[in-house]
mmCIF file of the N, C-alpha and C atoms, coordinates in Angstrom:
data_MODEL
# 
_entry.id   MODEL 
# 
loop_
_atom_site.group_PDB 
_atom_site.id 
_atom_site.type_symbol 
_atom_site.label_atom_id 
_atom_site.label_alt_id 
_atom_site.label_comp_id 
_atom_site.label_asym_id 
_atom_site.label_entity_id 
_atom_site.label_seq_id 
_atom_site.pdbx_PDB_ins_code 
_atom_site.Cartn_x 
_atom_site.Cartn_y 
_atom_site.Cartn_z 
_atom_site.occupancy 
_atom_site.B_iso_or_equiv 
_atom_site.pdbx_formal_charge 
_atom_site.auth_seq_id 
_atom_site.auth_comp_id 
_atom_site.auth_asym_id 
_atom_site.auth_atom_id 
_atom_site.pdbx_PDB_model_num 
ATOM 1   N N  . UNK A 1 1  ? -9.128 8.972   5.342   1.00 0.00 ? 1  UNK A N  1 
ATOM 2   C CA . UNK A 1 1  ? -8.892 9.950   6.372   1.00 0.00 ? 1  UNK A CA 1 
ATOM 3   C C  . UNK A 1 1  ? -8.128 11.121  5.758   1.00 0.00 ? 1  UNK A C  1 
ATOM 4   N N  . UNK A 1 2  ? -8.429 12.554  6.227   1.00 0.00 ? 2  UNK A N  1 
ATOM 5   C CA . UNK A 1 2  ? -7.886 13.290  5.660   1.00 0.00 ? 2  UNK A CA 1 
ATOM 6   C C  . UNK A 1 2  ? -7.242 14.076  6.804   1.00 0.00 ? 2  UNK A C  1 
ATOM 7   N N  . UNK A 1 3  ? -6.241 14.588  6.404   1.00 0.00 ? 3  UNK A N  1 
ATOM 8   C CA . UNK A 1 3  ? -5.077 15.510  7.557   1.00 0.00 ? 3  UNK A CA 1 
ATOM 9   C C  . UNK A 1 3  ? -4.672 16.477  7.233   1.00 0.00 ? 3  UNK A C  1 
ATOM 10  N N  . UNK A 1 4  ? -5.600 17.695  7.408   1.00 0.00 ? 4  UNK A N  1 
ATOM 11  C CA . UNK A 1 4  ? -4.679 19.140  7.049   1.00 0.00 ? 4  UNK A CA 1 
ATOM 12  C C  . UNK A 1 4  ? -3.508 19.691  7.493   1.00 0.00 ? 4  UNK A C  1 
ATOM 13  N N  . UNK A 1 5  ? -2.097 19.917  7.087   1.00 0.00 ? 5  UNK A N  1 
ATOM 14  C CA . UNK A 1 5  ? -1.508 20.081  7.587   1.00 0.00 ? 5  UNK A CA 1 
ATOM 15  C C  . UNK A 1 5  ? -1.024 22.145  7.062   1.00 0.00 ? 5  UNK A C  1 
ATOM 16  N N  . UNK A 1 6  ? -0.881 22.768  7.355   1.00 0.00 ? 6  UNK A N  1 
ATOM 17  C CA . UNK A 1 6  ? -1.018 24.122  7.439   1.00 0.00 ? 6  UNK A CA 1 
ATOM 18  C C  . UNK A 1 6  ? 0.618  24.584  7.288   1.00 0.00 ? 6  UNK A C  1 
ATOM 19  N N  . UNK A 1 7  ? 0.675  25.116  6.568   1.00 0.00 ? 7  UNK A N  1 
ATOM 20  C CA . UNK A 1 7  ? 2.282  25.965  6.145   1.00 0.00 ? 7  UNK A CA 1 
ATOM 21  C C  . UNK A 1 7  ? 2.910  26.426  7.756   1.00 0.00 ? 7  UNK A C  1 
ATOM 22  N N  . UNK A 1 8  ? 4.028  26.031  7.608   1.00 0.00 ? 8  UNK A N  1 
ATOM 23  C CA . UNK A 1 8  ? 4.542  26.385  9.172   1.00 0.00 ? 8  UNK A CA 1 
ATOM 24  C C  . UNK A 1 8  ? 4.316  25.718  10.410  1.00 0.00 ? 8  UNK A C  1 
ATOM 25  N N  . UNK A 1 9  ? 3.785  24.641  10.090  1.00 0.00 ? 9  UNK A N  1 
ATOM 26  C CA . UNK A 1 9  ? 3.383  23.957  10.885  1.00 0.00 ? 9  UNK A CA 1 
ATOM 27  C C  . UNK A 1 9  ? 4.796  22.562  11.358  1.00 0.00 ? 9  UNK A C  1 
ATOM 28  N N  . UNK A 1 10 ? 5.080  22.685  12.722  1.00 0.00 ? 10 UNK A N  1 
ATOM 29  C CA . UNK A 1 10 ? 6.740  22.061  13.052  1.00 0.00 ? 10 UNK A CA 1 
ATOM 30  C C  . UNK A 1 10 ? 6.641  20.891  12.764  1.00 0.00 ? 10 UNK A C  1 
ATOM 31  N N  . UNK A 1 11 ? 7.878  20.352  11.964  1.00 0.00 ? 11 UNK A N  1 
ATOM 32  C CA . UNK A 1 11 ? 7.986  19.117  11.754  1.00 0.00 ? 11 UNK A CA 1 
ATOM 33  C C  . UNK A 1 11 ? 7.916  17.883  12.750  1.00 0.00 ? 11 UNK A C  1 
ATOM 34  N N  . UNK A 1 12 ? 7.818  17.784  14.130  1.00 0.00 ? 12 UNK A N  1 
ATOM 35  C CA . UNK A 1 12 ? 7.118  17.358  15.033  1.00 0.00 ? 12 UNK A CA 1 
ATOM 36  C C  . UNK A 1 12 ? 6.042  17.012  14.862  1.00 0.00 ? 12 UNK A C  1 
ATOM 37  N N  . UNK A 1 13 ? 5.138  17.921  14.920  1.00 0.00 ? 13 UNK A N  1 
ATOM 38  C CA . UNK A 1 13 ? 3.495  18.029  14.414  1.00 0.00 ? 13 UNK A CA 1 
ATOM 39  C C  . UNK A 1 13 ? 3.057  16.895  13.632  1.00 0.00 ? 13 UNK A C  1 
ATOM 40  N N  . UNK A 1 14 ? 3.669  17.337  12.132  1.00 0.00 ? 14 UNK A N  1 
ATOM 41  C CA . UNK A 1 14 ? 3.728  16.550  10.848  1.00 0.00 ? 14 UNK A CA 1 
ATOM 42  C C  . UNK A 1 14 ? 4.023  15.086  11.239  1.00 0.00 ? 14 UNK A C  1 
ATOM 43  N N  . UNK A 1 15 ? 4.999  14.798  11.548  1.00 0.00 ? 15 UNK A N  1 
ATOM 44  C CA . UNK A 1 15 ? 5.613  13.731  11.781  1.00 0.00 ? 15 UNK A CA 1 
ATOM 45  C C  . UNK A 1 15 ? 4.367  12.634  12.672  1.00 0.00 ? 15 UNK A C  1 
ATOM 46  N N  . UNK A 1 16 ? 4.035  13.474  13.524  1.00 0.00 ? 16 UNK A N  1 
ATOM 47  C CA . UNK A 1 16 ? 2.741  12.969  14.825  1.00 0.00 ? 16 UNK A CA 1 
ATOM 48  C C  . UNK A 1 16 ? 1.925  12.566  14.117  1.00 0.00 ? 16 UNK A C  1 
ATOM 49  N N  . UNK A 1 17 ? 1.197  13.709  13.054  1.00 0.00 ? 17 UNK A N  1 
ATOM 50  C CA . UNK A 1 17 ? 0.136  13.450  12.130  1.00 0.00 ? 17 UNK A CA 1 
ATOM 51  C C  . UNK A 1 17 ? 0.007  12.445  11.378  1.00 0.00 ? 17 UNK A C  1 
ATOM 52  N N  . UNK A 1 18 ? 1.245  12.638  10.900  1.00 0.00 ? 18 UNK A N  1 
ATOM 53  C CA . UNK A 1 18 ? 1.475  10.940  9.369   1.00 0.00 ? 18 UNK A CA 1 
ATOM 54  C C  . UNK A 1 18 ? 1.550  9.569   10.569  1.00 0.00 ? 18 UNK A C  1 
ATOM 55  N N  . UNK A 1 19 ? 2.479  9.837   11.518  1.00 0.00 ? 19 UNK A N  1 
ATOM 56  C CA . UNK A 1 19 ? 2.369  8.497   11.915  1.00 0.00 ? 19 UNK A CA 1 
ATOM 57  C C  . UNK A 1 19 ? 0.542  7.944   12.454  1.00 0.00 ? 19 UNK A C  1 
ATOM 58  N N  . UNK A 1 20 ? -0.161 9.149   12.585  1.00 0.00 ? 20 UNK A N  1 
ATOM 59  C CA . UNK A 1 20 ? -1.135 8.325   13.331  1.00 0.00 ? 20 UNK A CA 1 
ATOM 60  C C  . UNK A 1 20 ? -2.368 8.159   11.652  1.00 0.00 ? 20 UNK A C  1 
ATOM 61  N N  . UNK A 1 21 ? -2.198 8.548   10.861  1.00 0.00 ? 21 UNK A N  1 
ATOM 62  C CA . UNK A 1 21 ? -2.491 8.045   9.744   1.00 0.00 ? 21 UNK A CA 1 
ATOM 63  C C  . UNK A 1 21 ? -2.518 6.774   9.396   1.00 0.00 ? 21 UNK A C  1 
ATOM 64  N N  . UNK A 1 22 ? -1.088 6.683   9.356   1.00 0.00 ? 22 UNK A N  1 
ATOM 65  C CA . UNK A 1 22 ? -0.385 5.608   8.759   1.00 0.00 ? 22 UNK A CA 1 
ATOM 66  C C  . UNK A 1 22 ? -0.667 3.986   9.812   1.00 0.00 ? 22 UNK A C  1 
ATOM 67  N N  . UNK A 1 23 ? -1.016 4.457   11.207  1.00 0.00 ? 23 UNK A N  1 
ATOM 68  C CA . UNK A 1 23 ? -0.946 3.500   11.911  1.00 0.00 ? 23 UNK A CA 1 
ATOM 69  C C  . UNK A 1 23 ? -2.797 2.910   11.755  1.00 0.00 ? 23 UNK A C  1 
ATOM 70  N N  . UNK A 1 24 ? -3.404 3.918   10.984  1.00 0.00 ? 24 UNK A N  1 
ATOM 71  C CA . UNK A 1 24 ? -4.860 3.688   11.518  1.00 0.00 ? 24 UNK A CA 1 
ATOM 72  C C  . UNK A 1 24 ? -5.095 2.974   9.620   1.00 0.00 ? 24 UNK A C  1 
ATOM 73  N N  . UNK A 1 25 ? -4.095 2.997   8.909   1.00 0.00 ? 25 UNK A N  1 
ATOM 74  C CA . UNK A 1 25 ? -4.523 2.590   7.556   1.00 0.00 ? 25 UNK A CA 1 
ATOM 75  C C  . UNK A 1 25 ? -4.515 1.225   7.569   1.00 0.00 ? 25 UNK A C  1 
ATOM 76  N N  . UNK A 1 26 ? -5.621 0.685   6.942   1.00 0.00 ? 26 UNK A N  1 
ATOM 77  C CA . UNK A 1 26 ? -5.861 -1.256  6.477   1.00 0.00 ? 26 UNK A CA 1 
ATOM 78  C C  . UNK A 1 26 ? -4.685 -1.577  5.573   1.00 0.00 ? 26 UNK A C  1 
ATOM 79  N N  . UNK A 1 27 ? -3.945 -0.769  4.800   1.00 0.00 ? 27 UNK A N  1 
ATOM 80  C CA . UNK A 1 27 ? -2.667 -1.848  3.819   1.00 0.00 ? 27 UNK A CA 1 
ATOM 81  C C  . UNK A 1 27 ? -1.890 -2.253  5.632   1.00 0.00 ? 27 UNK A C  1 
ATOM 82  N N  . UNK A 1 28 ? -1.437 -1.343  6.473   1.00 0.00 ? 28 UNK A N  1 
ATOM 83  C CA . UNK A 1 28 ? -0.599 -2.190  7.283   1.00 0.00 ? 28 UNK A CA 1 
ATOM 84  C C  . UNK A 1 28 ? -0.998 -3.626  7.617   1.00 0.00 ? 28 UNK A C  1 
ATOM 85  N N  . UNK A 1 29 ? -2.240 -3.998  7.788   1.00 0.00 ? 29 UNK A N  1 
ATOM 86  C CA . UNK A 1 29 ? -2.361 -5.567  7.900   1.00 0.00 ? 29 UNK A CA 1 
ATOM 87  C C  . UNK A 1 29 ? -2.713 -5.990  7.182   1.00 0.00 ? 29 UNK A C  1 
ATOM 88  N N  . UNK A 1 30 ? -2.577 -5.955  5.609   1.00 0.00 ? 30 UNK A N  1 
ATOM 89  C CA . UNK A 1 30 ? -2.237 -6.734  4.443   1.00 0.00 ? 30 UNK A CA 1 
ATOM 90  C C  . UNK A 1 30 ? -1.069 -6.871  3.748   1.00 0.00 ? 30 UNK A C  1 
ATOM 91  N N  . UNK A 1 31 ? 0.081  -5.833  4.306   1.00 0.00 ? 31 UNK A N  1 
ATOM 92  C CA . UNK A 1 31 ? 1.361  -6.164  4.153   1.00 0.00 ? 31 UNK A CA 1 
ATOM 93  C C  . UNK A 1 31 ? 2.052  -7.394  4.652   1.00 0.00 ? 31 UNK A C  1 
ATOM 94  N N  . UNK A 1 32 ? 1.551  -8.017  5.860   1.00 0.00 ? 32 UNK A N  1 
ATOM 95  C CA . UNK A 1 32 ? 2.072  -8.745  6.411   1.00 0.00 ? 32 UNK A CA 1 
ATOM 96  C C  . UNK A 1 32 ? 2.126  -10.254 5.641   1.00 0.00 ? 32 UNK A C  1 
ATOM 97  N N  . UNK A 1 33 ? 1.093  -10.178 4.215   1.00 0.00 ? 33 UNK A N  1 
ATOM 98  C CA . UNK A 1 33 ? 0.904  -11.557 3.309   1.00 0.00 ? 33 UNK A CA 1 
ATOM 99  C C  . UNK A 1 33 ? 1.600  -10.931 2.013   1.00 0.00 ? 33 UNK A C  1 
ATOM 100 N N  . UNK A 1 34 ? 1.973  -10.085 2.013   1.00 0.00 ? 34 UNK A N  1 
ATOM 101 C CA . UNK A 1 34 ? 2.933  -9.988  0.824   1.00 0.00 ? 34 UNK A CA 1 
ATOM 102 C C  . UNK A 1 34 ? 4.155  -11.203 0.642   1.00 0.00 ? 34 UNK A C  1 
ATOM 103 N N  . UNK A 1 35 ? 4.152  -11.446 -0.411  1.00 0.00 ? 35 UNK A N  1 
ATOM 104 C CA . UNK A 1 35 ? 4.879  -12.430 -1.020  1.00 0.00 ? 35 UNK A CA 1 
ATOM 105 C C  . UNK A 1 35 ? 4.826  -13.782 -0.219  1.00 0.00 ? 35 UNK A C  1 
ATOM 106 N N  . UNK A 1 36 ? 3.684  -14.009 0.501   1.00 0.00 ? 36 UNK A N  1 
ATOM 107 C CA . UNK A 1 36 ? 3.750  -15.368 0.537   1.00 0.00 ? 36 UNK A CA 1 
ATOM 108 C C  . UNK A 1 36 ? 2.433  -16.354 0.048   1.00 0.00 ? 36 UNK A C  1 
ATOM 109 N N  . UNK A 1 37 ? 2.078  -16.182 -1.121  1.00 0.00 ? 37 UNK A N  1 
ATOM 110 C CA . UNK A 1 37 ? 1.108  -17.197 -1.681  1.00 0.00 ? 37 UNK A CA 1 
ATOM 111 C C  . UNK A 1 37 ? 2.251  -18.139 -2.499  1.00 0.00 ? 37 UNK A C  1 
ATOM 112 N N  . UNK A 1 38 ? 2.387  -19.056 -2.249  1.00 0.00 ? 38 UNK A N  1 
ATOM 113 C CA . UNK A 1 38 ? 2.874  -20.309 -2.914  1.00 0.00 ? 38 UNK A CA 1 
ATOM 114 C C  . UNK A 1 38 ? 1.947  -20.654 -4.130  1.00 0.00 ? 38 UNK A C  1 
ATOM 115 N N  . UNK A 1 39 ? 2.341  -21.061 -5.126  1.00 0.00 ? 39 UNK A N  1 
ATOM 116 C CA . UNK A 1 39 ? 1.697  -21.046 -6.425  1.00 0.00 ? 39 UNK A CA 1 
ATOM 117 C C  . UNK A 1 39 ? 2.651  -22.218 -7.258  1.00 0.00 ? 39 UNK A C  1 
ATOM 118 N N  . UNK A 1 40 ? 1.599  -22.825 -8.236  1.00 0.00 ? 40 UNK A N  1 
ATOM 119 C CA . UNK A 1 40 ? 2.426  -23.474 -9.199  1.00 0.00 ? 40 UNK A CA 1 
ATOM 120 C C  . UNK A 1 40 ? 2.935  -22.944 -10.703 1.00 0.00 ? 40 UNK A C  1 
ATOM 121 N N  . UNK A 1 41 ? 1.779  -21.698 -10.880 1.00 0.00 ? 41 UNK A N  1 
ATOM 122 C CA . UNK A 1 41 ? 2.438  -20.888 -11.589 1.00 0.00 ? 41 UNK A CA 1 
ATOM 123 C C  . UNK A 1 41 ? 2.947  -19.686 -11.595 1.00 0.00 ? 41 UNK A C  1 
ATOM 124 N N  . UNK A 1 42 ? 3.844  -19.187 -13.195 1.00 0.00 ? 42 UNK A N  1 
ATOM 125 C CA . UNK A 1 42 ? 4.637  -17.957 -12.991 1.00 0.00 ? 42 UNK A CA 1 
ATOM 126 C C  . UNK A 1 42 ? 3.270  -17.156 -12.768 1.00 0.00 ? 42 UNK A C  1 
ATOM 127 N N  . UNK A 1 43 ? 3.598  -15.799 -11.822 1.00 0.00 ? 43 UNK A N  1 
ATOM 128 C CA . UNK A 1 43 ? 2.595  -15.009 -11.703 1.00 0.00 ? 43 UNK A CA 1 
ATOM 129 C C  . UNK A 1 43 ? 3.080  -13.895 -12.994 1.00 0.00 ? 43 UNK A C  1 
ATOM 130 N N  . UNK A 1 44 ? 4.263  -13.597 -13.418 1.00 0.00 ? 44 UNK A N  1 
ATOM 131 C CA . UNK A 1 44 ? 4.336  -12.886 -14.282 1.00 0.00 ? 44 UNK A CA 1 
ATOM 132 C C  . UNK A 1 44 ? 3.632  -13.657 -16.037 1.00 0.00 ? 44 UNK A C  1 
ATOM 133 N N  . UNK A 1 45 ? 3.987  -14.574 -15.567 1.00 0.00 ? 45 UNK A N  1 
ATOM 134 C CA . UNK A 1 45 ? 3.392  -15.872 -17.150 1.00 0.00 ? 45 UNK A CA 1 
ATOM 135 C C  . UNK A 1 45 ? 1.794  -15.437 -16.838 1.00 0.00 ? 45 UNK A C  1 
ATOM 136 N N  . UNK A 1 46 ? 1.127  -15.816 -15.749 1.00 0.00 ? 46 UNK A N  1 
ATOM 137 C CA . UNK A 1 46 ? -0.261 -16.044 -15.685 1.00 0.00 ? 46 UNK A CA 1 
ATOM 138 C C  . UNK A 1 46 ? -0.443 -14.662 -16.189 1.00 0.00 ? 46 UNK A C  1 
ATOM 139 N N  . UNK A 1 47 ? 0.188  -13.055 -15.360 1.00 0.00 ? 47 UNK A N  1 
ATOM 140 C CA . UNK A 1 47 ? -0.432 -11.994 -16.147 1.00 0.00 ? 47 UNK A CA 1 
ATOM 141 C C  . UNK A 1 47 ? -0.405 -11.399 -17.573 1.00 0.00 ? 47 UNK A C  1 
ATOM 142 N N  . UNK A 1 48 ? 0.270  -12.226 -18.355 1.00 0.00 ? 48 UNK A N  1 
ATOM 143 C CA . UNK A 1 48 ? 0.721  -11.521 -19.705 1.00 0.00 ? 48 UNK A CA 1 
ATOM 144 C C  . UNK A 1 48 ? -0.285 -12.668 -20.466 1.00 0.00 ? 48 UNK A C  1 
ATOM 145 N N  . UNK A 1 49 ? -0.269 -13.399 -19.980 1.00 0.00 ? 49 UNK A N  1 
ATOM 146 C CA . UNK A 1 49 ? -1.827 -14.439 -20.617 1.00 0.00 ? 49 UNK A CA 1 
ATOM 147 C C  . UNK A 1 49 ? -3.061 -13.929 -20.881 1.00 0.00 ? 49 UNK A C  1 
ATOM 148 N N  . UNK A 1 50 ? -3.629 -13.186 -19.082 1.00 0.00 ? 50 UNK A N  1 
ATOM 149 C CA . UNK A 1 50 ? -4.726 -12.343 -18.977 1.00 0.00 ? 50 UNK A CA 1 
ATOM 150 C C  . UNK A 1 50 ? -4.967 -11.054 -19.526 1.00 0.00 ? 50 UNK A C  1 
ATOM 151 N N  . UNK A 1 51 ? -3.607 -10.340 -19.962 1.00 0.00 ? 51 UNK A N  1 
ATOM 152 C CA . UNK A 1 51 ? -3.560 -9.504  -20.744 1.00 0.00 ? 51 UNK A CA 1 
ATOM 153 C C  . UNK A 1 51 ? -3.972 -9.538  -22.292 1.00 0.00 ? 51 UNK A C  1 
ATOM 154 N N  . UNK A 1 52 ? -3.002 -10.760 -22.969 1.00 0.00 ? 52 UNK A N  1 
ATOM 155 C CA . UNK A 1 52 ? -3.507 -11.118 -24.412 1.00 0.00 ? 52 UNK A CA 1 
ATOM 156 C C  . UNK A 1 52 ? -5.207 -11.567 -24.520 1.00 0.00 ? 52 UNK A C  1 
ATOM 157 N N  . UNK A 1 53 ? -5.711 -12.069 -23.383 1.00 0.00 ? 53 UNK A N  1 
ATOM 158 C CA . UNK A 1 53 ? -7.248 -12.522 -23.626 1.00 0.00 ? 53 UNK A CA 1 
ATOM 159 C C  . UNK A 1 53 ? -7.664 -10.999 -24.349 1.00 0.00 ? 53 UNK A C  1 
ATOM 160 N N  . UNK A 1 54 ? -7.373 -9.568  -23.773 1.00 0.00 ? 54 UNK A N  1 
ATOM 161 C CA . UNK A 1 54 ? -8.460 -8.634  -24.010 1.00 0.00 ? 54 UNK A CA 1 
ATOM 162 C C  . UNK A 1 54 ? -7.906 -8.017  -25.315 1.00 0.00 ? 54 UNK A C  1 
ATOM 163 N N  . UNK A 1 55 ? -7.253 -8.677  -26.229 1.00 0.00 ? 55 UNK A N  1 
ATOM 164 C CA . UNK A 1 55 ? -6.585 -8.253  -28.085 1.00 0.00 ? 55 UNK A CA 1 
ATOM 165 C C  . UNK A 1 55 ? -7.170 -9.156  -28.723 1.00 0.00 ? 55 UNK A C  1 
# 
């Protein structure tokens, strides 16, 4: 989605604009699973593994 917002335009406005952006964007209901996958491993261990595969 795109939102022109125009020089001089009252911070009211702006404010209206971003929130209805922000309310219509898909990360807000994938935030809600942030940090909860339970795992048996380090996720920082598992990525520095997947990294060395491509050297």
């Amino acid at each position: 989605m795109v939102t022109i917002i125009k020089k001089g335009t009252p911070k009211e406005e702006i404010k209206r604009r971003v929130d209805e952006v922000i309310s219509k964007s898909p990360w807000r209901d994938i935030l809600k699973y942030a940090g909860k996958l339970k795992t048996e491993i380090d996720p920082l261990e598992y990525q520095r593994q997947m990294r060395d595969e491509w050297e």
